[in-house]
C-alpha positions as CSV (number, residue, x, y, z in Angstrom):
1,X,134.2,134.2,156.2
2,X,136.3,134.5,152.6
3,X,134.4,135.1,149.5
4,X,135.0,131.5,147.4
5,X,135.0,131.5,143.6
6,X,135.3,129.1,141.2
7,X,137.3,126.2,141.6
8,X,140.5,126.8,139.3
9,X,142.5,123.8,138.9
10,X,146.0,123.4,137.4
11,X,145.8,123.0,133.3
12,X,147.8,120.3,132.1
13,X,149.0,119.0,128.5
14,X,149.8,115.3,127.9
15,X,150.6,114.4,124.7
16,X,149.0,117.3,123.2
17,X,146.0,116.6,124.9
18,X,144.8,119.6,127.3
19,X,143.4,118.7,130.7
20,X,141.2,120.3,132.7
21,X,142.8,119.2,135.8
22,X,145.8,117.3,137.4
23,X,143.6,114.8,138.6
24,X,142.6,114.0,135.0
25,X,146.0,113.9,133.5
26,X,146.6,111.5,136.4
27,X,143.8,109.5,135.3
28,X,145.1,109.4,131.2
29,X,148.4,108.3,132.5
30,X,147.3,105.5,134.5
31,X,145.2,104.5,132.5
32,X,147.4,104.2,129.4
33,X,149.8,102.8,131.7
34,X,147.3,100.0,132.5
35,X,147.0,99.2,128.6
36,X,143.2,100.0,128.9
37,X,141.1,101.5,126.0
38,X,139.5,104.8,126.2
39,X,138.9,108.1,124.8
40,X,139.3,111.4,126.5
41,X,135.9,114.0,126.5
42,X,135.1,111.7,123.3
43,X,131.6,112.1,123.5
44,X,129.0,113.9,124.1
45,X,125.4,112.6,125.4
46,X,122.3,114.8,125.3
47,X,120.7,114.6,128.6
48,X,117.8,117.2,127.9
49,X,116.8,118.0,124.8
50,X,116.1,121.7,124.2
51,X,112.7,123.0,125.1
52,X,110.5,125.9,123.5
53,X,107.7,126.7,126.8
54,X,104.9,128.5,125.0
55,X,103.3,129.9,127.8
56,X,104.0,132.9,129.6
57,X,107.4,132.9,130.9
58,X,108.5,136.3,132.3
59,X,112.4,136.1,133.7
60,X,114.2,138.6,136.0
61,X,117.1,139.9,134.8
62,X,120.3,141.4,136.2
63,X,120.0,144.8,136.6
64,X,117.0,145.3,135.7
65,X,113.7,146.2,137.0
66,X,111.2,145.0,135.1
67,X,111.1,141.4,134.2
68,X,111.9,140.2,130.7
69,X,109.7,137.9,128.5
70,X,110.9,134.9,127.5
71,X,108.1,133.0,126.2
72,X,108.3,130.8,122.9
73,X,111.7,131.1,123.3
74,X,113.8,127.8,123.5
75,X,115.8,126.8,126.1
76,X,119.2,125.1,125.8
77,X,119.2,121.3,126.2
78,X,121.6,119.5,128.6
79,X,124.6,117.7,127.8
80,X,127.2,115.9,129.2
81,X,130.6,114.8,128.2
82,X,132.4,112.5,130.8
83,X,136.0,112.7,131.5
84,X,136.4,108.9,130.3
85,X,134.7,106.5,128.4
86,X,135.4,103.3,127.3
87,X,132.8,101.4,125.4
88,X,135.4,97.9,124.9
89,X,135.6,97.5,128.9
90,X,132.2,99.4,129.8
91,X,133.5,102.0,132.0
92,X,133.2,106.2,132.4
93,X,134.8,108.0,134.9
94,X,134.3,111.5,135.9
95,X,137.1,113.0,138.0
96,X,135.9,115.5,140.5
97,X,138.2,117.2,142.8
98,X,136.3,119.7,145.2
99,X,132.8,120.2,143.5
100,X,131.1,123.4,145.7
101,X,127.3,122.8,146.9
102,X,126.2,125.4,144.7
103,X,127.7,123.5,141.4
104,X,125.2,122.2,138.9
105,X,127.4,118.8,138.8
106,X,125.1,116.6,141.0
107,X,122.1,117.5,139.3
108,X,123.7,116.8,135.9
109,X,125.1,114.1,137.1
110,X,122.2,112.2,137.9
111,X,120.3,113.2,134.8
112,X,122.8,111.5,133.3
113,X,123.0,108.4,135.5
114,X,119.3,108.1,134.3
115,X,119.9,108.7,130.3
116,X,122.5,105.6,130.5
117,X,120.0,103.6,131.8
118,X,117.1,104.9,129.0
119,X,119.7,104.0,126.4
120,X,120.5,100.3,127.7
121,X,124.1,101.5,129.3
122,X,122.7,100.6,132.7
123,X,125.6,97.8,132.6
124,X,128.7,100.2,132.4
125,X,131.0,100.9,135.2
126,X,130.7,104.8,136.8
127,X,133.2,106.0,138.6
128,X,134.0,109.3,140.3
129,X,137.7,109.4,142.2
130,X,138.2,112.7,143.9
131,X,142.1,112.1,144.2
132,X,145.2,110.1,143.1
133,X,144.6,106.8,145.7
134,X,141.1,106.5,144.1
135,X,141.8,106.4,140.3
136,X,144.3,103.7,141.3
137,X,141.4,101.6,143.1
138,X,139.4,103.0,139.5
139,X,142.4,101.4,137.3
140,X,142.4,98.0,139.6
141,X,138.6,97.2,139.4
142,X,138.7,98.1,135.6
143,X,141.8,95.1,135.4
144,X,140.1,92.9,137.6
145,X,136.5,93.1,136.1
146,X,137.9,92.5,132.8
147,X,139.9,89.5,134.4
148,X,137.1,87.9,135.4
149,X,134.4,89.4,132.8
């Protein structure tokens, strides 16, 4: 079996905006095509707030035999920043192509699934499209909620 690395997807620049992916320049253009408000990577959330564990904490490290100690040191909080988020039609889409099992994504994902709903955002939209067909579907249920919202 082939070795797999990291996913690389295509960078793209749209209006002077730099994309991660195809998929997500697909997503800004249909989406600005639609006439739908939204910002790109516009926010931030803080999922996890840094941590300071001040019990013992010894860490292996690479290449090294012995472990290291990492106690009273903080750890790095967790943060997300969606693809999309619109606050005027209550919606936030994340496009994914392939994700590989051993991606932190999922994890990150629903940690963040749960922070919406601590902060009262439990009645936005969420969606994920993994390809072109989806954000379509994406784009028609944003028009048609805010048809009959």
């Amino acid at each position: 079996m082939a070795k797999r690395g990291a996913v690389k997807a295509k960078k793209v620049t749209i209006d002077g905006v730099n994309f991660a992916s195809g998929l997500e320049a697909y997503c800004y253009k249909e989406l600005k095509k639609a006439g739908i408000d939204f910002g790109y990577e516009a926010r931030t959330y803080d999922i996890l707030p840094s941590t300071r564990y001040t019990g013992t904490y010894l860490k292996s490290v690479p290449k090294q035999k012995m472990m290291r100690d990492y106690t009273n040191k903080v750890s790095r909080g967790i943060t997300y920043t969606p693809d999309f988020v619109s606050d005027s039609h209550k919606f936030i889409i994340e496009t994914k192509g392939y994700v590989p099992s051993n991606h932190s994504f999922p994890l990150r994902w629903k940690l963040f699934m749960h922070h919406l709903q601590a902060l009262g955002m439990g009645d936005y939209m969420l969606f994920m499209p993994r390809n072109q067909e989806q954000v379509n579907h994406v784009i028609k249920h944003i028009l048609d909620a805010n048809k009959n919202g």
